[in-house]
N, C-alpha and C positions, 0 to 999 in steps of 0.2 A: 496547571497540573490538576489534574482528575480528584476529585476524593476519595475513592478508591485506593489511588494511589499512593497517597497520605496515611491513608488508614492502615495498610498493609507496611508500610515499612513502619508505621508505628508499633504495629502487634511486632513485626519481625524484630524490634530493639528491644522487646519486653523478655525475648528469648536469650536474649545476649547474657544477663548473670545467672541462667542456669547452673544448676551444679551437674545434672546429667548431663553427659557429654554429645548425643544429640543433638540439642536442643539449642545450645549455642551454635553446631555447625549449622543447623539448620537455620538461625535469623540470620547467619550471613550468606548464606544461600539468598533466600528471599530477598533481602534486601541488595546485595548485588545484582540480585537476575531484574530489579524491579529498575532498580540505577543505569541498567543499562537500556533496560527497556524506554523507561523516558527518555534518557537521553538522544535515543536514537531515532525515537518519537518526535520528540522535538525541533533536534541541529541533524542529526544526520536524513531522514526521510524527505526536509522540505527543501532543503541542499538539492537533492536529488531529482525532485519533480522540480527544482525548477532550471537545472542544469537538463533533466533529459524529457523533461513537459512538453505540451504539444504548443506547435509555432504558429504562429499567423493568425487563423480564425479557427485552427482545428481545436476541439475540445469548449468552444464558445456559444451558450446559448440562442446569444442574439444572431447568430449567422446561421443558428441550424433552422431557429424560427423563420428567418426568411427563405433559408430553401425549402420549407417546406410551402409555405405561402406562394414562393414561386413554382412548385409544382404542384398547389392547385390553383394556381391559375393558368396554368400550361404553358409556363412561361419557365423552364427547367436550370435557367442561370448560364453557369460554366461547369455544374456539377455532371458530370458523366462517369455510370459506376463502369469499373475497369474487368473485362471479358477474361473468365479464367481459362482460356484456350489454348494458350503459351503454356500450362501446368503437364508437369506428365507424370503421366502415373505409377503408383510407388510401388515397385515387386519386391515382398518380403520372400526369401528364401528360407524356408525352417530346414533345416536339418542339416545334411551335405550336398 
C-alpha cells in the first residue's frame, strides 16, 4: 500500500470526531472512496489483467526484441502486419 494512501485515510479518521457536521461526513467520504480505491487496486484490477491479459508472446518483451532483430536482419519471422482492406468506411448521417 502506497504512503499516500496511509496518510490520507489517516488525515480522513482525524475528521471523524468533528463536531461540525461536515467534517465527519467528509472523513467518511475519503476514506471509503480511498478503501475502495485500494481494494480495487489491488484484488480487483490484477484479477482482471490476468483473466483478460495478453496470451502467448503477446505483450512480452523478449519476443518483440526478436522481431525486431529479426527484421533487421530481413529475416521477418511469422510476423505479417494485417491489411486494412476488408474495413469500410463509416457514413455518419447528421441530421434527417
Amino acid at each position: 500500500m502506497s504512503p499516500g494512501v496511509v496518510v490520507a485515510v489517516g488525515a480522513s479518521l482525524f475528521l471523524l470526531p468533528c463536531t461540525i457536521i461536515f467534517f465527519p461526513k467528509f472523513g467518511i467520504f475519503v476514506a471509503t472512496t480511498l478503501s475502495y480505491a485500494i481494494a480495487f487496486a489491488l484484488l480487483v484490477f490484477p484479477a482482471l489483467c490476468l483473466v483478460l491479459g495478453p496470451q502467448g508472446e503477446e505483450g512480452s518483451v523478449r519476443a518483440m526484441l526478436q522481431r525486431c532483430a529479426a527484421g533487421a536482419q530481413g529475416t521477418a519471422g511469422s510476423y505479417t502486419p494485417v491489411a486494412c482492406t476488408e474495413m469500410q468506411p463509416l457514413h455518419l448521417h447528421m441530421g434527417s
